[in-house]
C-alpha positions as a Markdown table, in Angstrom:
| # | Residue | x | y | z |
|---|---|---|---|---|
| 1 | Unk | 97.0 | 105.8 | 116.4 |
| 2 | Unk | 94.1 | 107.4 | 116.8 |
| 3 | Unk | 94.0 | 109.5 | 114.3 |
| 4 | Unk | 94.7 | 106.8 | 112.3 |
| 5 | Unk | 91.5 | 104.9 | 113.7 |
| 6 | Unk | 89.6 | 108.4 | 112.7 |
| 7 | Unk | 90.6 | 108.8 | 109.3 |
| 8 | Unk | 90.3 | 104.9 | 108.5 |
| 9 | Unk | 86.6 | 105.1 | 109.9 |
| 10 | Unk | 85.8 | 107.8 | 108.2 |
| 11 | Unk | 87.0 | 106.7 | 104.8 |
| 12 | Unk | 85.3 | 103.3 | 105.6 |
| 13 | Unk | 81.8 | 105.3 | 106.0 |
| 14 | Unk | 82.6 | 108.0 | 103.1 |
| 15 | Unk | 82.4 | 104.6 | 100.6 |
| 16 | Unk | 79.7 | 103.0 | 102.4 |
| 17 | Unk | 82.0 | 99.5 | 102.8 |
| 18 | Unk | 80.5 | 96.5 | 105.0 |
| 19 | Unk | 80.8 | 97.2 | 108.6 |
| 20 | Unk | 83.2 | 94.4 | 109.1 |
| 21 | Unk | 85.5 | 96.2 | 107.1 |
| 22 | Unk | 87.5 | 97.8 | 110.0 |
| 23 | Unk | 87.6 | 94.5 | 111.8 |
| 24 | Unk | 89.9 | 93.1 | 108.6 |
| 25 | Unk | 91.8 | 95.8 | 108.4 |
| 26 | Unk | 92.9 | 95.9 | 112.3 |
| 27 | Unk | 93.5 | 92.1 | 112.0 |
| 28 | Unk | 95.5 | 92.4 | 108.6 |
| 29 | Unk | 97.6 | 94.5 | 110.8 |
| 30 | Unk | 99.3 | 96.1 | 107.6 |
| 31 | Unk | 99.0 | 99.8 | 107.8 |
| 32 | Unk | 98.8 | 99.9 | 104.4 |
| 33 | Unk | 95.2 | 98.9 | 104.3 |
| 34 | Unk | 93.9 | 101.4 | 106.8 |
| 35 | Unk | 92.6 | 105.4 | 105.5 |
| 36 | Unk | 94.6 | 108.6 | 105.8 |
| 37 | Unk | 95.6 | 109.9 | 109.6 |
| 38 | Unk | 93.1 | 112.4 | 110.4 |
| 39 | Unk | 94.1 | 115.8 | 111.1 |
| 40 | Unk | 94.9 | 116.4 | 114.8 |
| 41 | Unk | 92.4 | 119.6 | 114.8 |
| 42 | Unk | 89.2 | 119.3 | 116.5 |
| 43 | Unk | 90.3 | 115.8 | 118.4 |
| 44 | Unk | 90.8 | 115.8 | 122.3 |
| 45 | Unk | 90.6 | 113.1 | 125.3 |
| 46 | Unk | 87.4 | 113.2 | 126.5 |
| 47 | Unk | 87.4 | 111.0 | 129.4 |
| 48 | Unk | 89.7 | 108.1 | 131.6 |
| 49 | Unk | 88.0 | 105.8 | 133.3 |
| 50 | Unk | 89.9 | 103.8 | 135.9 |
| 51 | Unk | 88.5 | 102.0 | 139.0 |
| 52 | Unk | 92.2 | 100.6 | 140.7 |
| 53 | Unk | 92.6 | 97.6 | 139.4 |
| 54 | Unk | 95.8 | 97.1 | 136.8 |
| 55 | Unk | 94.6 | 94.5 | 134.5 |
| 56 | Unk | 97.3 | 94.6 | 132.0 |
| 57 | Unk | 100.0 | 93.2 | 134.5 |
């Protein structure tokens, strides 16, 4: 998913669309409307954050 996220972004910026363009596209929720997957090489995690408290349950 992310690197779906990536590439979509990118492709959003390379042709300069309006920048609620990825907002439409996420809540489309049609796959079909989002960029290329970005290549895996050059991504990585970064950082987790978590302070204890589950707040998906």
């Amino acid at each position: 998913m992310v690197r779906t996220l990536t590439g979509t972004l990118i492709n959003l910026d390379k042709n300069n669309k309006p920048l609620d363009s990825m907002e439409k596209i996420l809540e489309s929720k049609d796959r079909t409307k989002a960029g290329v997957t970005a290549p895996p090489s050059g991504l990585f995690l970064y950082d987790i954050k978590f302070d204890g408290i589950r707040r998906h349950i």
